[in-house]
Every structure is written in structure tokens, then in C-alpha cells.
TORPA-277672 format. One record per atom (N, C-alpha, C, O, CB): residue number from 0; x, y, z. Coordinates in Angstrom, 2 decimals, m for minus. Atoms other than C-alpha are relative to their C-alpha. Glycine has a CB too. Example, Ala and Ser with C-alpha at 12.3 -4.5 7.8 and 13.67 -1.06 7.14 Angstrom:
BEGIN
[0; [0.89; m1.19; 0.00]];
[0; [12.30; m4.50; 7.80]];
[0; [0.90; 1.20; 0.00]];
[0; [1.94; 1.18; 0.66]];
[0; [m0.99; 0.03; 1.25]];
[1; [m0.82; m1.19; m0.06]];
[1; [13.67; m1.06; 7.14]];
[1; [m0.77; 1.09; 0.73]];
[1; [m0.26; 2.20; 0.90]];
[1; [0.41; 0.46; m1.42]];
//
This chain:
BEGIN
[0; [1.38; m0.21; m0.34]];
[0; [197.49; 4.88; 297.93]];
[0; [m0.76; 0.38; m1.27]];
[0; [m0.42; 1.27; m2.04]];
[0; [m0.14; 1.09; 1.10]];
[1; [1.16; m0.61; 1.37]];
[1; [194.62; 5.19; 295.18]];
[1; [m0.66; 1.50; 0.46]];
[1; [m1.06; 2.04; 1.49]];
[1; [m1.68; m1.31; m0.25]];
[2; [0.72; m1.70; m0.05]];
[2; [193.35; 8.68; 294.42]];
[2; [m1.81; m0.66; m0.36]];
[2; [m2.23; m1.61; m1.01]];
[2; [0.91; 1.52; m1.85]];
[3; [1.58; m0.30; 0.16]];
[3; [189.65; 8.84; 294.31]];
[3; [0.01; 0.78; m1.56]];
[3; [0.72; 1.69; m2.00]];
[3; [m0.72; 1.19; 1.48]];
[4; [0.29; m0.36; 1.67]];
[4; [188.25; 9.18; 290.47]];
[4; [m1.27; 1.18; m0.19]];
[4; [m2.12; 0.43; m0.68]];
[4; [m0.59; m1.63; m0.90]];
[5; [0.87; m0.73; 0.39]];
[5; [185.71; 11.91; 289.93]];
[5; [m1.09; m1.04; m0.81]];
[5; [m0.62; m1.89; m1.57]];
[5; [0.68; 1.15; m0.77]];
[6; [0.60; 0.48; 1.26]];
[6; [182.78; 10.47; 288.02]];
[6; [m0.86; 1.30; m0.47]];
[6; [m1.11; 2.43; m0.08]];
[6; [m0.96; m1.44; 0.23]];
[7; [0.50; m1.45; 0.91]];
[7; [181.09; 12.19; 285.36]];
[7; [m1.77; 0.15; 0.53]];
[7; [m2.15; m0.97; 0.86]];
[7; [0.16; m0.34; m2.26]];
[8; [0.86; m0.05; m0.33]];
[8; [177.85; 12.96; 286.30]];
[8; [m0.69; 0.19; m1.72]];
[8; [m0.05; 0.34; m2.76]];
[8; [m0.02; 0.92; 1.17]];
[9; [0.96; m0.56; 1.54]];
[9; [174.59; 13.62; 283.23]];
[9; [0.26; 1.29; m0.76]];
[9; [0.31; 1.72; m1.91]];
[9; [m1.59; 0.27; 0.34]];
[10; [m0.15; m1.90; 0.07]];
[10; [175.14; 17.25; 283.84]];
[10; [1.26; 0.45; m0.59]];
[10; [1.25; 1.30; m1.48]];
[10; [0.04; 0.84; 1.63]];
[11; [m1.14; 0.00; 1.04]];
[11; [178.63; 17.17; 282.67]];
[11; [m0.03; m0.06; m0.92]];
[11; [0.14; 0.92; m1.65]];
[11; [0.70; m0.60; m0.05]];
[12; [0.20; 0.68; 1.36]];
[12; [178.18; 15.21; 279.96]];
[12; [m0.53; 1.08; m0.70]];
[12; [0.24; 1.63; m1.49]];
[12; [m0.96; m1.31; m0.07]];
[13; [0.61; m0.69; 0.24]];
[13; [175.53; 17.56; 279.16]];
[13; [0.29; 1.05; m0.86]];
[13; [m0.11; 1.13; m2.02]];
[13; [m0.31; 0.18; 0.83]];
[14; [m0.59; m0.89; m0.11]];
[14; [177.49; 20.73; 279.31]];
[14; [0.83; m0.21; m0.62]];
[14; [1.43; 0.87; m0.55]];
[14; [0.20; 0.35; 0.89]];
[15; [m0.86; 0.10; 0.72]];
[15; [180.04; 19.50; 277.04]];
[15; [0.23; 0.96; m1.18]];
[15; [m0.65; 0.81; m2.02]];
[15; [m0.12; m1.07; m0.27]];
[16; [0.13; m0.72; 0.85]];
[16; [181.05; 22.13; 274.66]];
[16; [m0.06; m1.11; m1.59]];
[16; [m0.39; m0.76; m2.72]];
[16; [1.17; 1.10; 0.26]];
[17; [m0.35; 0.86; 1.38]];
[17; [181.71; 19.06; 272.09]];
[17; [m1.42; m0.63; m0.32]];
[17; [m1.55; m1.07; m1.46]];
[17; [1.30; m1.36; 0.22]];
[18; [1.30; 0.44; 0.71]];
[18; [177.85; 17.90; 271.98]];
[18; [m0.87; 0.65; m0.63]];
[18; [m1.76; 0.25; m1.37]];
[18; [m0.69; m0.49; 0.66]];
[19; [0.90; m0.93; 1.34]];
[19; [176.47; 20.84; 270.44]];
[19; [0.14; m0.57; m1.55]];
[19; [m0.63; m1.01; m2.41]];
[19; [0.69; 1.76; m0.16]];
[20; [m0.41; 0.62; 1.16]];
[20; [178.36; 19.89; 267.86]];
[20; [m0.22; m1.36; m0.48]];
[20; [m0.66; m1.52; m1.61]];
[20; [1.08; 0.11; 0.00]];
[21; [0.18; 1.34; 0.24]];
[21; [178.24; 16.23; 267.89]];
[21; [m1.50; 0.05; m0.49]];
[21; [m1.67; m0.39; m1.63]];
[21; [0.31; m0.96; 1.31]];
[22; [0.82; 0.03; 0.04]];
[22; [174.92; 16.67; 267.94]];
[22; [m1.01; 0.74; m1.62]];
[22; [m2.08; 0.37; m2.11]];
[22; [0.03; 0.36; 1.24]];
[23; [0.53; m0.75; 1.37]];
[23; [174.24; 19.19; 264.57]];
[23; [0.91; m0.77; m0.98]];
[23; [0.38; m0.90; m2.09]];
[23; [0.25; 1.88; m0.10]];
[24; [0.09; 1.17; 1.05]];
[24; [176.57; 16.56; 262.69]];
[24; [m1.20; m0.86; m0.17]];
[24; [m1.90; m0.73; m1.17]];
[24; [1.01; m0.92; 0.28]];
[25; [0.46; 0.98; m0.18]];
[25; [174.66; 13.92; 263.56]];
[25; [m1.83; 1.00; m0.82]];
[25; [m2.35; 0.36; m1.74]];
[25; [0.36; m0.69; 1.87]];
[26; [1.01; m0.60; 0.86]];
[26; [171.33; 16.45; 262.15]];
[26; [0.29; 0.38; m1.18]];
[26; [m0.60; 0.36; m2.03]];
[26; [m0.52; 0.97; 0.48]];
[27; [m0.50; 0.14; 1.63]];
[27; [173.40; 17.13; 259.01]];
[27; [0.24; m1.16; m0.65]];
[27; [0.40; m1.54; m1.81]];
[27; [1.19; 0.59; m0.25]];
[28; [m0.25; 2.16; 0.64]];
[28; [173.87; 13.44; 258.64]];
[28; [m1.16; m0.01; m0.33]];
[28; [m1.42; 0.37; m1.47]];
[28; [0.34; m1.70; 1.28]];
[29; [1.27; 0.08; 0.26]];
[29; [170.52; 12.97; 258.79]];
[29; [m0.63; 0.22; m1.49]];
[29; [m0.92; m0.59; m2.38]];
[29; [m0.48; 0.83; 0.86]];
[30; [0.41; m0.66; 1.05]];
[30; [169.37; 15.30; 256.34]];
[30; [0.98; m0.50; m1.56]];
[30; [0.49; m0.55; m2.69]];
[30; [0.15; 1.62; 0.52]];
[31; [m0.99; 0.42; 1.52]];
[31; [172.53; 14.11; 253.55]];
[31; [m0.43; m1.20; 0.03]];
[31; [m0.52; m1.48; m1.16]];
[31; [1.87; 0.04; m0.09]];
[32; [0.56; 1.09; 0.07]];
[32; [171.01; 10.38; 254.44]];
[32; [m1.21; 0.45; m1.11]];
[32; [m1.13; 0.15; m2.30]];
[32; [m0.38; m0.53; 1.48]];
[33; [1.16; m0.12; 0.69]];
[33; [167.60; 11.64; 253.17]];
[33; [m0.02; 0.26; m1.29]];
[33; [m0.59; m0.49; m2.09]];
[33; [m0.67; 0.79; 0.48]];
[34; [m0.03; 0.07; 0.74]];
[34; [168.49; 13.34; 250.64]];
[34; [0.72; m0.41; m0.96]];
[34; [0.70; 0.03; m2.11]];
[34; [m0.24; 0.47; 0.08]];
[35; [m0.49; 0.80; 1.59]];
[35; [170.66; 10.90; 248.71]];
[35; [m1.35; m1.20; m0.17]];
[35; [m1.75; m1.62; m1.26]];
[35; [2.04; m1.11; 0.15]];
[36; [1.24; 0.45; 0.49]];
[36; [167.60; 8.92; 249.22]];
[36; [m0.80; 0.36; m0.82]];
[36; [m1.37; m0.53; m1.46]];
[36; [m0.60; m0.08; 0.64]];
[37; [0.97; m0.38; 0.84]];
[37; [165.45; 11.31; 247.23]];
[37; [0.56; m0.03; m1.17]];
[37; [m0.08; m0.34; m2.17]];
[37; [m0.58; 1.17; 0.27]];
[38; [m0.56; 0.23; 0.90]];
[38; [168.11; 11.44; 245.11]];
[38; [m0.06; m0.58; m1.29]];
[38; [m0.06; m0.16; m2.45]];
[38; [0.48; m0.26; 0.38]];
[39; [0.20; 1.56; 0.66]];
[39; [167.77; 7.59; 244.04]];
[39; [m1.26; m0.12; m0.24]];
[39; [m1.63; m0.76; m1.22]];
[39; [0.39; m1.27; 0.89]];
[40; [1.36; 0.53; 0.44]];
[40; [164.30; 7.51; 244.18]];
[40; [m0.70; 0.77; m1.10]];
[40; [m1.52; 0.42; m1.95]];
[40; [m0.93; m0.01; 1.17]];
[41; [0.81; m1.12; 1.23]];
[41; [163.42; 10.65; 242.18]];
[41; [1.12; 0.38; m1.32]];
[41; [0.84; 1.29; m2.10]];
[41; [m0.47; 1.85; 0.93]];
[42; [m0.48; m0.22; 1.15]];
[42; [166.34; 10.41; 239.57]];
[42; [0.41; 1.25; m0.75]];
[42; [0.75; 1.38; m1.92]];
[42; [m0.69; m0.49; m0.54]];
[43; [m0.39; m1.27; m0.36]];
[43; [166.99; 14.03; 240.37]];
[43; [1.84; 0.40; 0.19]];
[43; [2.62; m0.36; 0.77]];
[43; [m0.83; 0.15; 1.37]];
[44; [m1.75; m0.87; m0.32]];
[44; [170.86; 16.22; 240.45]];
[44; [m0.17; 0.76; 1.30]];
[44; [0.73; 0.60; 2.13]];
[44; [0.55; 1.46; m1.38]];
[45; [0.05; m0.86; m1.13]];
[45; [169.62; 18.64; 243.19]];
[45; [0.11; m0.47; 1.08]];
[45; [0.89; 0.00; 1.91]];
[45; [m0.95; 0.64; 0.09]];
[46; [m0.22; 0.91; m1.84]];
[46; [169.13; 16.13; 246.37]];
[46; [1.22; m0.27; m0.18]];
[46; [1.81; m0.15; 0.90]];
[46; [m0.92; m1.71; 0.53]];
[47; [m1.39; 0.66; m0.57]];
[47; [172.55; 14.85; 245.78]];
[47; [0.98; 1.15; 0.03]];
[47; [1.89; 1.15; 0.86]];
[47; [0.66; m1.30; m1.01]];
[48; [m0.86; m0.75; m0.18]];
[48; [174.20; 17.86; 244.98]];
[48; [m0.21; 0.84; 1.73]];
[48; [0.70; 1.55; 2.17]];
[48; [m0.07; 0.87; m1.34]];
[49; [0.45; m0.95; m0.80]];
[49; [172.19; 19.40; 248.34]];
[49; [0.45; m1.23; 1.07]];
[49; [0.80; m1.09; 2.24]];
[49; [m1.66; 0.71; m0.19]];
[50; [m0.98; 1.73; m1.05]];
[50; [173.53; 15.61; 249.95]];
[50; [1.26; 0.64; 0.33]];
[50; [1.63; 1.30; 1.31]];
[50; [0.59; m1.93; m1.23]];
[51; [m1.65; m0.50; m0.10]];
[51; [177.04; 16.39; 249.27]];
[51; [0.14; 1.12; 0.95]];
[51; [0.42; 0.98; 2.15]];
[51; [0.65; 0.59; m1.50]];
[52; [0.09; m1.33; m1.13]];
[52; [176.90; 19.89; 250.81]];
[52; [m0.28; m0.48; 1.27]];
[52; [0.77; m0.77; 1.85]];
[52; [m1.22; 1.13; m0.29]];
[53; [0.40; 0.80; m1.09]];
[53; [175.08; 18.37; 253.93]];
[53; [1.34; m0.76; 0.23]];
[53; [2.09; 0.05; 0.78]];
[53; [m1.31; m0.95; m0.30]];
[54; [m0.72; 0.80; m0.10]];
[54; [177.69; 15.79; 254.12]];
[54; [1.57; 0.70; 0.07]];
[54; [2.55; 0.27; 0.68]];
[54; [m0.37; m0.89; m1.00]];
[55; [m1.46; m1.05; m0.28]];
[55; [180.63; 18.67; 253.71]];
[55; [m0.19; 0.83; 1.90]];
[55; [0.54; 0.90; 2.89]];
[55; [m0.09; 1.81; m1.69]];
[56; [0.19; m0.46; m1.64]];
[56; [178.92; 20.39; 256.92]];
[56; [0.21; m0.58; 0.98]];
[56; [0.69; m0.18; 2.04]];
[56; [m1.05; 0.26; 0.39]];
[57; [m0.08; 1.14; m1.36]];
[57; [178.67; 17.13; 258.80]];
[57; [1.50; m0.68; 0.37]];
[57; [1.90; m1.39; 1.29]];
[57; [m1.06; m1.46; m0.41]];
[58; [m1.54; 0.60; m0.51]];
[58; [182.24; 16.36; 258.67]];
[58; [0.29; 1.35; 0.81]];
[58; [0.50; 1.38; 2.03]];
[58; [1.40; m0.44; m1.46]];
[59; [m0.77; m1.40; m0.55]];
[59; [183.30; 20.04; 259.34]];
[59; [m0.57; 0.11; 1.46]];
[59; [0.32; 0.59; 2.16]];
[59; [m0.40; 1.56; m0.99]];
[60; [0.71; 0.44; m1.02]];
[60; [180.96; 19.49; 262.49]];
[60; [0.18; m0.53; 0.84]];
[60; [m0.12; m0.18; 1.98]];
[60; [m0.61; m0.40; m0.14]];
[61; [m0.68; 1.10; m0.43]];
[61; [182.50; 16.57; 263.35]];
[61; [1.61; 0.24; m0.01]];
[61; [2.24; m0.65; 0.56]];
[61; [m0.44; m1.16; m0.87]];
[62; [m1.25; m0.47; m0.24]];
[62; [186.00; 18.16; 263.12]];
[62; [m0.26; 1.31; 1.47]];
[62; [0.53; 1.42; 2.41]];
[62; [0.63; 0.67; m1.69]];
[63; [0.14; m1.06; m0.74]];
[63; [184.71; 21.11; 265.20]];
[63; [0.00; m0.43; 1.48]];
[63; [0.33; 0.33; 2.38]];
[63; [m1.17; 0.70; m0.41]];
[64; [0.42; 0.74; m0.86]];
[64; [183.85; 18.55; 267.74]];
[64; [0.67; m0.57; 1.09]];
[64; [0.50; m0.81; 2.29]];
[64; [m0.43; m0.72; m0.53]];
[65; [m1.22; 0.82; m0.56]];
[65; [187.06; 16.97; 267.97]];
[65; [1.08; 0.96; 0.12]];
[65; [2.14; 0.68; 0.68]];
[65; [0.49; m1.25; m0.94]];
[66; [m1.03; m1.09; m1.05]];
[66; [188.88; 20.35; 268.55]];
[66; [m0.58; 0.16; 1.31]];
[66; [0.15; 0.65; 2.17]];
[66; [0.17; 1.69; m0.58]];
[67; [0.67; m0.19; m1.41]];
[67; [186.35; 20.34; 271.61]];
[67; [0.18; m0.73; 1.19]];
[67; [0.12; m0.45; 2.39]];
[67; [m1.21; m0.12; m0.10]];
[68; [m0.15; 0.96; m0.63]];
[68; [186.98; 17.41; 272.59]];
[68; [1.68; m0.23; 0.83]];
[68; [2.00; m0.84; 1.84]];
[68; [m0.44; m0.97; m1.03]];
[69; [m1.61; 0.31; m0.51]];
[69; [191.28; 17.89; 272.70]];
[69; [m0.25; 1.29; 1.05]];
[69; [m0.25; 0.79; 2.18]];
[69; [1.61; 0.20; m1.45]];
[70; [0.11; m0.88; m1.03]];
[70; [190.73; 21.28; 274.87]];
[70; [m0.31; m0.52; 1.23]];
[70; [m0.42; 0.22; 2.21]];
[70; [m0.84; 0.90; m0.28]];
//
């Protein structure tokens, strides 16, 4: 006999402890996008070194995410 599947509802989804996170990578991405842009355009050390950083958060973010995700 088939078991009946739960579906996920919005609200779940929602409530996910793993989209906080997903979600402040994805705004540290952002921000390390931009500024290797200013980077290139303004021929500047500071946007990329302030990229990189950004881009160290957004992984660590994205690891934080995926311990959320195995719980």
C-alpha cells in the first residue's frame, strides 16, 4: 500500500532554518559582485580586497546553510 507524502507547504519552506542563511549569502554575493566591479572600473585595491572578504562570508554562509540543511 502507498503511504501518503506530506507536501511542503510556503510556510515551511519559509521557516526553514537554512534560508536565513541562504539568503545573507546570496546578499554577500551581491555586494562581492559589485564590488569587484568597482574594482575594474575604478582601478582601485580596496573594492577587491573588500570583494574577497565579502566572498569569504558568502561561502561561510553557504556552508552554514548546508549544516542546516543535513539537520
Amino acid at each position: 500500500m502507498l503511504r501518503h507524502r506530506p507536501h511542503r507547504s510556503a510556510r515551511n519552506v519559509l521557516l526553514h532554518p537554512a534560508l536565513g542563511w541562504l539568503a545573507l549569502a546570496a546578499l554577500y554575493l551581491a555586494g562581492c559582485v559589485l564590488n569587484f566591479l568597482l574594482a575594474i572600473s575604478t582601478a582601485r585595491f580596496w573594492p577587491l580586497v573588500l570583494a574577497v572578504t565579502l566572498g569569504v562570508i558568502a561561502c561561510l554562509c553557504g556552508f552554514a546553510a548546508g549544516r542546516s540543511l543535513r539537520r
